[in-house]
Backbone as CSV, one residue per row, in Angstrom:
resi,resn,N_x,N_y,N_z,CA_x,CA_y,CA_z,C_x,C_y,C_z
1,UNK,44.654,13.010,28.813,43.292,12.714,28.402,43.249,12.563,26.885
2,UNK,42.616,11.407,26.324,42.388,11.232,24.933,41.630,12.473,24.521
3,UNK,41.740,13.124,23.294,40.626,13.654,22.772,39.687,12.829,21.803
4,UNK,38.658,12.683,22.557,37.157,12.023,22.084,36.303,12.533,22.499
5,UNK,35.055,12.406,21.994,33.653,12.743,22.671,32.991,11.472,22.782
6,UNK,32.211,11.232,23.675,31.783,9.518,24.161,30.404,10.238,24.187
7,UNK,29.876,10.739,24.831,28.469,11.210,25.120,27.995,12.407,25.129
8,UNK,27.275,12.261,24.701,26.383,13.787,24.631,25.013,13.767,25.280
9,UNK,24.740,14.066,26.425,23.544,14.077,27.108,21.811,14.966,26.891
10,UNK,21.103,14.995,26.536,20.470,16.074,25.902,19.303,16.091,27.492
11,UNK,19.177,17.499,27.940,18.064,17.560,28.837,16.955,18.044,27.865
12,UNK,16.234,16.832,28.338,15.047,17.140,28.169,13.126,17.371,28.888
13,UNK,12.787,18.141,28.014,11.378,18.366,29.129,10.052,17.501,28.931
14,UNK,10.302,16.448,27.494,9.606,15.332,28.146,9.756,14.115,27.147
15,UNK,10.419,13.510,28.356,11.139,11.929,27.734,10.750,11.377,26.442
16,UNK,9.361,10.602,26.713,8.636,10.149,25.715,8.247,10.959,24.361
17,UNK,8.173,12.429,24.104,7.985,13.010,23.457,9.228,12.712,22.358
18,UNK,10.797,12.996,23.356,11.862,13.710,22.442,12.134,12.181,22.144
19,UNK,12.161,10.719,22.804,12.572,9.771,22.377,11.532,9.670,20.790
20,UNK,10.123,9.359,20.802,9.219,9.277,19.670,10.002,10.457,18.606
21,UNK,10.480,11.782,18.785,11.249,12.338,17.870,12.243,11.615,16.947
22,UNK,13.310,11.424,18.117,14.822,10.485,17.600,14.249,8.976,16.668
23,UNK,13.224,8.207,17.296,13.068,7.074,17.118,11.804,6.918,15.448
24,UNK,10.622,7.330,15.851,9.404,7.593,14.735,9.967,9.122,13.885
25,UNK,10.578,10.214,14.343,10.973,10.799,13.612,11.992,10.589,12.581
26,UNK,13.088,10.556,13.024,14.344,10.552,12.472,14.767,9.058,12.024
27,UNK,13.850,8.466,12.811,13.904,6.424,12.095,15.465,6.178,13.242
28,UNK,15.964,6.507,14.119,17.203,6.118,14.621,16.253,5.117,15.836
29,UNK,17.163,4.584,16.071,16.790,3.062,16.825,17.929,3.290,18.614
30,UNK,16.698,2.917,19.281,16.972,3.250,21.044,18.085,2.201,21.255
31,UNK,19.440,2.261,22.418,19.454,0.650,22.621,19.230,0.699,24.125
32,UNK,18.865,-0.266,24.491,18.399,-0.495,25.993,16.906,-0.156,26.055
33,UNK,16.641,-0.268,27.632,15.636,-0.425,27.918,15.179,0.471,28.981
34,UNK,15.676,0.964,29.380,15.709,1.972,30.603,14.867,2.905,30.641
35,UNK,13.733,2.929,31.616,12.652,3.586,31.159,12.884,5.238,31.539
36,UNK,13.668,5.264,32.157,14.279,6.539,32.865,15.374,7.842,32.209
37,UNK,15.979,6.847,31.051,16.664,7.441,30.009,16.901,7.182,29.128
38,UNK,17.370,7.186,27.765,17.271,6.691,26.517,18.730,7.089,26.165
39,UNK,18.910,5.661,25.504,20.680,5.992,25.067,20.320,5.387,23.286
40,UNK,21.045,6.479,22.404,20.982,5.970,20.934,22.553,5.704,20.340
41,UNK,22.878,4.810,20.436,24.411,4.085,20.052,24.516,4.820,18.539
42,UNK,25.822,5.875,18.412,26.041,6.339,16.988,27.452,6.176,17.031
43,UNK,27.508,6.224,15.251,29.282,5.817,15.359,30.320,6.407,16.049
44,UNK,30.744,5.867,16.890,31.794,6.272,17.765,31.331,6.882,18.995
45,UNK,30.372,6.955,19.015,29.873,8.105,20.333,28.455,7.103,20.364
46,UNK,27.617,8.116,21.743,26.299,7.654,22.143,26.010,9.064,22.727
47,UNK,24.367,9.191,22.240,23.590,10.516,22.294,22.398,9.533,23.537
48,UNK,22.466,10.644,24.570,21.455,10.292,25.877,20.095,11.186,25.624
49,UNK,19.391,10.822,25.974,18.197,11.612,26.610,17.625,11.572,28.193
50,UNK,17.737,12.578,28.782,17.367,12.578,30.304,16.323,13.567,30.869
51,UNK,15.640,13.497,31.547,14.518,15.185,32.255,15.625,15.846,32.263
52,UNK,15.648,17.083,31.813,16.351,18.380,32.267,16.415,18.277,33.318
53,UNK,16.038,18.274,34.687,15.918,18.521,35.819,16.637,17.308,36.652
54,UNK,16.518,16.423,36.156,17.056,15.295,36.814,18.804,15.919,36.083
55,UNK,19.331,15.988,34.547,20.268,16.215,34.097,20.827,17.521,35.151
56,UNK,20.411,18.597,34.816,20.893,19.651,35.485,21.329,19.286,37.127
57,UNK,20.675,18.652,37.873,20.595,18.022,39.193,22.408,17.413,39.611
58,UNK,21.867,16.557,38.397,23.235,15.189,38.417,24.424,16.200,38.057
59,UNK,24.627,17.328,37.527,25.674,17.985,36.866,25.894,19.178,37.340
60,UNK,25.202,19.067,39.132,25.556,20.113,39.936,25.362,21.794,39.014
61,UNK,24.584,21.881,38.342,24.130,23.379,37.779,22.712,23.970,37.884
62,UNK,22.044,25.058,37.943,20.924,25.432,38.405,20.028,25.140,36.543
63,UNK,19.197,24.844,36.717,17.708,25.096,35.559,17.147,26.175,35.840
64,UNK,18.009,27.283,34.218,17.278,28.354,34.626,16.474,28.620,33.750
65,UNK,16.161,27.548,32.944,15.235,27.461,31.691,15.616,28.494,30.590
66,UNK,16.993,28.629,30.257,17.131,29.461,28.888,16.589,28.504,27.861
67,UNK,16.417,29.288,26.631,15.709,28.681,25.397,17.209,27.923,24.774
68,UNK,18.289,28.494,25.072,19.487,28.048,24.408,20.174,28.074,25.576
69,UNK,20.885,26.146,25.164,21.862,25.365,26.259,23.240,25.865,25.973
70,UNK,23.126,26.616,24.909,24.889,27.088,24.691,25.393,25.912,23.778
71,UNK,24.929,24.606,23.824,25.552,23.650,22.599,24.798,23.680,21.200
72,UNK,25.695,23.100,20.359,24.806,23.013,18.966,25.411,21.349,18.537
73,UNK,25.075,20.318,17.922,25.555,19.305,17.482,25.419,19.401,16.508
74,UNK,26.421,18.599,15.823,26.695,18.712,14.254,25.974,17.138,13.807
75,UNK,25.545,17.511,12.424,25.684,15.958,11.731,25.847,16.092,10.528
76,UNK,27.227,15.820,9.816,27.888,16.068,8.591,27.411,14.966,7.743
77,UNK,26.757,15.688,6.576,26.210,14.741,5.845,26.950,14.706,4.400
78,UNK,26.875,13.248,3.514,27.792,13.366,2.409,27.537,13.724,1.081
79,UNK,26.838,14.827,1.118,26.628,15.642,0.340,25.230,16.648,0.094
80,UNK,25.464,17.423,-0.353,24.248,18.724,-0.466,23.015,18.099,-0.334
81,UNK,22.674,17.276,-1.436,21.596,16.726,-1.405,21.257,16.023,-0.255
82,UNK,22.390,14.932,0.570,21.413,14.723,1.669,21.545,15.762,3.038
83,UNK,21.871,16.933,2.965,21.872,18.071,3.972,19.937,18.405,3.515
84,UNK,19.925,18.689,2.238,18.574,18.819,2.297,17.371,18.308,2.413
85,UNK,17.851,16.873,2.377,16.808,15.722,3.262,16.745,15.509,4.222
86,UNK,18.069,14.963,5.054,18.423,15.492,6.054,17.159,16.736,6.937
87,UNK,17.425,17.896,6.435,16.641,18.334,6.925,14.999,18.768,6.624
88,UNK,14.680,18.464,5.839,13.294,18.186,5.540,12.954,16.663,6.292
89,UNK,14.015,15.926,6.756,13.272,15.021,7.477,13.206,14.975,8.740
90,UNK,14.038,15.703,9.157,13.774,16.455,10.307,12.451,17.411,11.053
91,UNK,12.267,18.712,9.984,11.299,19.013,9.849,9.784,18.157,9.738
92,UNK,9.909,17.551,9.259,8.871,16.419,8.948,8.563,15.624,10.407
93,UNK,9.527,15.798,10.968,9.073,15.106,12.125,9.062,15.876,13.768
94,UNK,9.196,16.959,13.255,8.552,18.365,14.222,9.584,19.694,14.447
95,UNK,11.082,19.359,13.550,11.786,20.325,14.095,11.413,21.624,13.750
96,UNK,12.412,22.798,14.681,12.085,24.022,13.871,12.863,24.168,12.879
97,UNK,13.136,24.569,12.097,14.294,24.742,11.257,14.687,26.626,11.864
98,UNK,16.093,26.549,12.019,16.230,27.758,12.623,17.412,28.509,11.591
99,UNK,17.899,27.961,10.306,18.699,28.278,9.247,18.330,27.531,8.377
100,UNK,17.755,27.932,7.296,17.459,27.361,6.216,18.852,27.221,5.717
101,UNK,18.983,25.531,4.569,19.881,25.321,4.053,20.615,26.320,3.319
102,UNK,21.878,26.782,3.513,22.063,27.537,2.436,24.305,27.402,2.075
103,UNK,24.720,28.252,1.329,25.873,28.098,0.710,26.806,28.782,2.727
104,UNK,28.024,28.598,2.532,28.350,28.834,3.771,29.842,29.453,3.787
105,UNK,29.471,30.673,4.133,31.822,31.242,4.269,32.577,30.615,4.092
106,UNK,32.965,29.320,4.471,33.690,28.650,4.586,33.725,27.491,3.493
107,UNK,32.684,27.610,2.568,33.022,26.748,1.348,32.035,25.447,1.274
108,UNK,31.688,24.867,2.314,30.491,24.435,2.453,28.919,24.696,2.602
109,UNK,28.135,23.718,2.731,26.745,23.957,2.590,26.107,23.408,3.700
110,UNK,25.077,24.016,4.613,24.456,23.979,5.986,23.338,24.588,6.176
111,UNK,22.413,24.115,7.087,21.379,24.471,7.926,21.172,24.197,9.464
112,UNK,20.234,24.189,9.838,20.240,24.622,11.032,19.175,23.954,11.950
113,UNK,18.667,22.765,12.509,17.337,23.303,13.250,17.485,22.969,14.852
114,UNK,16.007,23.138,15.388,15.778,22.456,16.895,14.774,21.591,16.953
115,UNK,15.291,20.560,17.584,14.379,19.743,18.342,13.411,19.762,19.076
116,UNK,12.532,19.336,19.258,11.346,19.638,20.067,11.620,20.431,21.440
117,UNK,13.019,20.184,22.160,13.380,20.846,23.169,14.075,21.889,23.085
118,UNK,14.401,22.134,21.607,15.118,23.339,21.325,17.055,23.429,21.386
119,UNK,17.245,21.828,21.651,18.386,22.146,20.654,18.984,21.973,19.353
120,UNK,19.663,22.669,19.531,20.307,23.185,17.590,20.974,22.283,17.335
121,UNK,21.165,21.496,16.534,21.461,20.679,15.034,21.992,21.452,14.434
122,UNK,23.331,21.571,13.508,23.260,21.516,12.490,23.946,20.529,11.476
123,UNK,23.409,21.001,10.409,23.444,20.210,9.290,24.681,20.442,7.652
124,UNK,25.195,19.595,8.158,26.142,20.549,7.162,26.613,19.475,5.944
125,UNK,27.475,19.774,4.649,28.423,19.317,4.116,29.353,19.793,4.011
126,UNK,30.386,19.400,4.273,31.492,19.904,4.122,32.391,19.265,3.113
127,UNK,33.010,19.719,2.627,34.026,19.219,0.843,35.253,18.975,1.424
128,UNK,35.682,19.456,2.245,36.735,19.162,2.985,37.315,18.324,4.118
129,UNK,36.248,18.088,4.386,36.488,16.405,5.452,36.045,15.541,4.694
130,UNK,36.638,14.087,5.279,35.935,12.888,4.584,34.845,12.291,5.658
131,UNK,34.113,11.630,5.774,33.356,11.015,6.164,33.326,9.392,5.888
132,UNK,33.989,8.561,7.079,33.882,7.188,6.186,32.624,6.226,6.208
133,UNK,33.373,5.315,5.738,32.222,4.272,5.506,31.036,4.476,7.172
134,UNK,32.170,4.189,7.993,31.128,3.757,9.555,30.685,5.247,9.719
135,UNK,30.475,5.905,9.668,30.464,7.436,9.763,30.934,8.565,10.326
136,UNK,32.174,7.864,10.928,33.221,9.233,11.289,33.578,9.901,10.695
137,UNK,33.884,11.529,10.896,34.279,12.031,10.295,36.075,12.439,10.540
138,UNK,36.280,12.769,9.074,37.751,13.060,9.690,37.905,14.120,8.641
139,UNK,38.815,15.634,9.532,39.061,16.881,9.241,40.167,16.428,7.525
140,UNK,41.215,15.402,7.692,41.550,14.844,6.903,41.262,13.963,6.102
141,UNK,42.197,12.953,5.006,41.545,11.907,4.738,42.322,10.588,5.286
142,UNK,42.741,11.142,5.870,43.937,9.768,6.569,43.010,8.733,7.258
């Protein structure tokens, strides 16, 4: 098996809400048309939106409505300053912020929030990966 990540599915508890988030919030752009789920094409990967219930269903696991799915997604930004826009624009468009930006053990700088459905983001820079042009990141600079 390659190691990649292709998709990341997000359950959610109501479609139209969390898409108007991603889309009027965050300014990221839907592709397709599918009124049933929402797919947002990002570099190298694609982030879904689906009903929780329909998700949980399709993935053979029970909805037991914890507040936390156990995942967190990252989005490495290229530098301090835009970690803190980044998340003020987030905020701005309904998140919670659940770690304010701040300095980090490990030598970088991060925050934290949730989405209207409550999952965690975070937000980081890191000095030690590169980030290229298309926006992958790489642990190296190769």
């Amino acid at each position: 098996m390659e190691q990649r990540l292709s998709l990341v599915t997000l359950g959610v508890a109501d479609l139209d809400r969390a898409v108007a988030f991603y889309e009027a919030g965050l300014g990221w752009s839907r592709t397709g048309d599918d009124p049933g789920i929402a797919f947002f094409q990002l570099p190298g990967l694609i982030l879904g939106l689906w009903p929780r219930d329909k998700l949980a269903d399709d993935s053979g696991v029970a909805d037991t409505g914890a507040a936390f799915g156990g995942i967190v997604l990252a989005y490495n930004a290229r530098s301090r300053a835009q970690v803190d826009a980044v998340m003020a624009e987030a905020t701005a468009a309904g998140a919670t912020v659940t770690v304010a930006a701040r300095e980090t053990f490990w030598g970088g700088y991060s925050g934290c929030f949730a989405d209207p459905d409550g999952h965690v983001w975070e937000v980081a820079h890191n000095p030690f990966w590169t980030i290229r042009e298309d926006g992958s990141v790489r642990i190296d600079d190769s």
